[in-house]
C-alpha positions as CSV (number, residue, x, y, z in Angstrom):
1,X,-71.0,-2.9,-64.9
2,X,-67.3,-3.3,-63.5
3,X,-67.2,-1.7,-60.2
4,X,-63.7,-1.5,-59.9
5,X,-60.0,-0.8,-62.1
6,X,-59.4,-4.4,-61.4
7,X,-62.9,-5.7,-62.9
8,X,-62.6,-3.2,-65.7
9,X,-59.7,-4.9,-66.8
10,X,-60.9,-8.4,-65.8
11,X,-63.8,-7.4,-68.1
12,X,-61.7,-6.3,-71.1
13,X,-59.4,-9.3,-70.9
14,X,-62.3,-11.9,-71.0
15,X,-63.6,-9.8,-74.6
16,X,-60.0,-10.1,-75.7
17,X,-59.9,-14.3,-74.7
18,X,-63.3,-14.5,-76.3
19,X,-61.4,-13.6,-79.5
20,X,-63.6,-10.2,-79.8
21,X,-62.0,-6.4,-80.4
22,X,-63.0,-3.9,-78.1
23,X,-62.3,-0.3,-79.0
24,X,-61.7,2.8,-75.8
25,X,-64.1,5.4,-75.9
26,X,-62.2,8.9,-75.2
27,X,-65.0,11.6,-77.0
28,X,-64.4,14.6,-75.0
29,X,-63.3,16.9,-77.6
30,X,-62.1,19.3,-75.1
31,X,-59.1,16.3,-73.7
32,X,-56.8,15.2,-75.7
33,X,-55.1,11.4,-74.7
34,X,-52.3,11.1,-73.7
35,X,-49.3,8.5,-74.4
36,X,-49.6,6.8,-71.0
37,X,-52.9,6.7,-71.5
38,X,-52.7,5.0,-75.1
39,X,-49.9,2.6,-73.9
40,X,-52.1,1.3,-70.8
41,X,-55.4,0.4,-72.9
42,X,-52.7,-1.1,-75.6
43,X,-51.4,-3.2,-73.4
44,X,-54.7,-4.5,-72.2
45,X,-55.4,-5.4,-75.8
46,X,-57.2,-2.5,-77.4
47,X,-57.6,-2.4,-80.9
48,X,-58.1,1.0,-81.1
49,X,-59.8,4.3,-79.7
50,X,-63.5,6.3,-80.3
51,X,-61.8,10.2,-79.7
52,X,-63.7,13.4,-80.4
53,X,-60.7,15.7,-81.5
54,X,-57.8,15.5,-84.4
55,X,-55.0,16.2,-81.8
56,X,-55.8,12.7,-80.0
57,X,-56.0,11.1,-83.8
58,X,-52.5,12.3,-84.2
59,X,-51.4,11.1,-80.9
60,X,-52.7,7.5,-81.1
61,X,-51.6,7.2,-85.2
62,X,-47.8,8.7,-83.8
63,X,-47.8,6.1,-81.4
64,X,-49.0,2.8,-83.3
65,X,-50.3,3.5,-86.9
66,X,-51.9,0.0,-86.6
67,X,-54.8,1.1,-83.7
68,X,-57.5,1.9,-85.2
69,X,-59.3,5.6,-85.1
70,X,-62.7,6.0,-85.3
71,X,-64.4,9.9,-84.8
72,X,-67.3,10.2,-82.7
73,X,-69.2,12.0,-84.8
74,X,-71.7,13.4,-82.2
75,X,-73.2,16.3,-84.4
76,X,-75.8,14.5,-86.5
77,X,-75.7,17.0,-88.9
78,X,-75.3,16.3,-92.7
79,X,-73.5,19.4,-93.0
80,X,-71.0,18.9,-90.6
81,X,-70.4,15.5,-91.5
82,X,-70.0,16.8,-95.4
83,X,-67.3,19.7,-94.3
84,X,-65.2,18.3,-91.9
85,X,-61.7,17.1,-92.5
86,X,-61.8,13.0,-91.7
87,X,-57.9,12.2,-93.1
88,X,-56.8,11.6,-89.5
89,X,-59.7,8.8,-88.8
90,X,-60.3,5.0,-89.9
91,X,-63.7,5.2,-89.6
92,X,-66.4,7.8,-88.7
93,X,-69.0,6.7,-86.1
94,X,-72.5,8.3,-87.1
95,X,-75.1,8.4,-84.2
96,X,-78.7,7.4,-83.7
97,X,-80.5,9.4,-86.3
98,X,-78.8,7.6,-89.2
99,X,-79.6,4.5,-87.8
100,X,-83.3,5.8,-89.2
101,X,-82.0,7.5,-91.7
102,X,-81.1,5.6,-95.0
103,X,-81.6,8.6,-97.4
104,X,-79.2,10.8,-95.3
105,X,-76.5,8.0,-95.1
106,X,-77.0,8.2,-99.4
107,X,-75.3,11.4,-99.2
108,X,-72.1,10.7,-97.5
109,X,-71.2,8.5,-100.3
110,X,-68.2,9.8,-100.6
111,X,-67.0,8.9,-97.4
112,X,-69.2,5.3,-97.4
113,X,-66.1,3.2,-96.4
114,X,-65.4,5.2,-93.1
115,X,-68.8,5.1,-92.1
116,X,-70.0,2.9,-89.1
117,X,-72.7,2.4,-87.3
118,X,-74.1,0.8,-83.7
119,X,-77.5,-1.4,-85.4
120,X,-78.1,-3.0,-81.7
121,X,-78.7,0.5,-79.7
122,X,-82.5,0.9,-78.5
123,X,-81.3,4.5,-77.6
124,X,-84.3,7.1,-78.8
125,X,-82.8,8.8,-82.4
126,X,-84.0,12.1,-80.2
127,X,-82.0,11.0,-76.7
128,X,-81.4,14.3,-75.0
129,X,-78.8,12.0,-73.5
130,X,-76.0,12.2,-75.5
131,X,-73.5,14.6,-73.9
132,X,-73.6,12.9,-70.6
133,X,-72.3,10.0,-68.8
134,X,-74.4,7.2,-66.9
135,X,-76.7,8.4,-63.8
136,X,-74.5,8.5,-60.7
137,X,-74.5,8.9,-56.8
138,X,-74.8,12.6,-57.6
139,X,-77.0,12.4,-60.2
140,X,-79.9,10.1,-59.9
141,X,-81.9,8.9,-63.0
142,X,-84.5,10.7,-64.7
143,X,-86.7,8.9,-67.3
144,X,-87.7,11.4,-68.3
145,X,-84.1,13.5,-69.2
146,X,-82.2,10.2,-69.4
147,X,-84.2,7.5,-71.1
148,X,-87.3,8.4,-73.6
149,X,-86.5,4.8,-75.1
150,X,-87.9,3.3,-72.6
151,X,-91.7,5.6,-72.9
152,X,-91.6,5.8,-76.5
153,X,-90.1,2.6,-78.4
154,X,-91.3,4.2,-81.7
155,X,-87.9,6.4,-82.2
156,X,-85.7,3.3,-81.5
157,X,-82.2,3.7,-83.3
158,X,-82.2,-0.4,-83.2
159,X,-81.7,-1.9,-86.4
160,X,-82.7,-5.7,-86.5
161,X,-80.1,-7.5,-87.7
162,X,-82.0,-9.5,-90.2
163,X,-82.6,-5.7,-92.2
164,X,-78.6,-4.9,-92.3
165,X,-79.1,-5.6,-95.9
166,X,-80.6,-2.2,-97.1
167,X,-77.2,-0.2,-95.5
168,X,-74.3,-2.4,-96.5
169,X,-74.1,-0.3,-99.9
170,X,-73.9,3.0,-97.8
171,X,-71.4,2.5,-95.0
172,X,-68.2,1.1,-94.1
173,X,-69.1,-1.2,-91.4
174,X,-70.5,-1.8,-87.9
175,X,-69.1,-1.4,-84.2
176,X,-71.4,-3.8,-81.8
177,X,-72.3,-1.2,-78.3
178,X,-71.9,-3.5,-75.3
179,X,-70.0,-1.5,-72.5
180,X,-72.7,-2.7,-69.7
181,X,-72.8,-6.0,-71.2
182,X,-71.4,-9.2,-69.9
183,X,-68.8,-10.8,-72.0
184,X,-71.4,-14.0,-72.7
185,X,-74.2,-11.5,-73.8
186,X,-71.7,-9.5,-76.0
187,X,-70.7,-12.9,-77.8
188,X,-74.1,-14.0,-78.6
189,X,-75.4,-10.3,-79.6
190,X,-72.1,-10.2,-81.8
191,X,-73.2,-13.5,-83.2
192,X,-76.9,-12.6,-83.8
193,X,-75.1,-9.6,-86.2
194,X,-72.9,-12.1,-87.8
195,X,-75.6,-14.6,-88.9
196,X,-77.9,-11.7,-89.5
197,X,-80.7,-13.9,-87.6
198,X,-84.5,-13.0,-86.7
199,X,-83.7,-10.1,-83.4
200,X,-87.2,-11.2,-81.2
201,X,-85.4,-13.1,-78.9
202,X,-82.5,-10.3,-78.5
203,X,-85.0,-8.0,-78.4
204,X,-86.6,-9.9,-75.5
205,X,-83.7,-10.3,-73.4
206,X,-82.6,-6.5,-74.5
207,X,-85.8,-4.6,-73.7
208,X,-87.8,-7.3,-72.0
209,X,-90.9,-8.9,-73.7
210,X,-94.1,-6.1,-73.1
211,X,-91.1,-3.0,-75.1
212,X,-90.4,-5.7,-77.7
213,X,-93.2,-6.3,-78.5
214,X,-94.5,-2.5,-79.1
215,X,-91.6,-2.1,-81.3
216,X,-91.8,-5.0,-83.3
217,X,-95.9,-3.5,-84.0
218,X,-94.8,-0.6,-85.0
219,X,-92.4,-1.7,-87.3
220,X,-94.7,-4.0,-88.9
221,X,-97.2,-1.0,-89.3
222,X,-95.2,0.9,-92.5
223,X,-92.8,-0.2,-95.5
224,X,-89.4,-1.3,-94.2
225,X,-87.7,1.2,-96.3
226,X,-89.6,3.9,-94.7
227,X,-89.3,2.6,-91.1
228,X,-85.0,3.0,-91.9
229,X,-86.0,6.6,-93.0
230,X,-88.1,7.9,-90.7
231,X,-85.5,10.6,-89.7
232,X,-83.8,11.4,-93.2
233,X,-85.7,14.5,-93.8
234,X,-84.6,16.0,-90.4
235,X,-81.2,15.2,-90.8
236,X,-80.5,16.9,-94.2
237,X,-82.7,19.7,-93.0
238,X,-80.4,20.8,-90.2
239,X,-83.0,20.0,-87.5
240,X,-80.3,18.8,-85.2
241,X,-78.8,21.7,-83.5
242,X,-75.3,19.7,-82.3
């Protein structure tokens, strides 16, 4: 991770000379951007932002209607997703349970095209994590607040790229999650996606070999189709309160 403003942008211009997009994240829904702040990241190559609030949508489109807007659609509710006003937005980024949830994804077919989702997270569908920021000075880690993944590799949101085939008909698209990531290991997860290869060896170099390996078990241990739909049920049912 860059420990500096100068290696944060050293870091975004070697994605942009690698000939990869990158896209800000800016979810808090209580900030809204503001112009310097759109003009800086545009400058340093952006293609476009992840916001959590229309106000910011309307900011970035007034500025350049050509950066992209993508909602970070933390609630993970079908509910929410089915009543809320999206005209503002690109694209709608859907969150962990989805990546296990092919049935629920079925019934935002209205809206398939916006629809995006991160297939190379290992994050838990259940992560407790999701409204905070990385561990810090202040805040030390806690496996067992801040990472279930890593105890319980049976609620991984990962989707292997080689099964991308049974959501193409249901969303819009894919944004590759790689914030921590060197710009090497970004290109060659990005071109594991692309050529939709077997995921053992990313997995590996992800997870390490022992966490791959109890994944890849329990995967083999049901129908694909029900593996990808492990969490429908919750998600249509309201079980997830945010």
């Amino acid at each position: 991770m860059p420990r500096t403003r100068e290696e944060y942008e050293e870091h975004l211009n070697n994605i942009v000379k690698a000939g990869l997009k990158f896209v800000i994240l800016w979810q808090d829904p209580n900030l809204s951007i503001s112009k310097d702040m759109i003009l800086y990241y545009k400058e340093l190559g952006a293609a476009g932002f992840i916001i959590g609030n229309n106000d910011s949508a309307k900011i970035i489109k007034d500025i350049d209607a050509n950066l992209v807007v993508i909602c970070s659609l933390v609630q993970r509710i079908c509910s929410q997703a089915l009543t809320r006003d999206f005209k503002y937005y690109d694209k709608v980024l859907l969150y962990y349970p989805y990546n296990r949830g092919i049935d629920a994804l079925k019934e935002l077919f209205f809206m398939k095209e916006k629809i995006i989702l991160m297939p190379n997270t290992l994050c838990h569908v259940d992560c407790p994590s999701m409204h905070h920021w990385f561990p810090n000075l202040k805040r030390n880690f806690s496996q067992k607040t801040d990472c279930p993944a890593i105890v319980d590799v049976t609620m991984s949101g990962f989707i292997s790229p080689e099964d991308l085939y049974l959501f193409d008909e249901h969303i819009g698209g894919y944004k590759i999650q790689g914030r921590e990531y060197t710009t090497d290991l970004i290109i060659y997860i990005c071109s594991i996606y692309f050529e939709r290869t077997s995921s053992v060896e990313l997995l590996n170099a992800m997870m390490g070999e022992d966490l791959a390996r109890k994944m890849l078990l329990n995967k083999q241990s049901m129908l694909l189709e029900d593996y990808y739909n492990i969490k429908s049920n919750k998600i249509k049912s309201n079980y997830y309160p945010y």
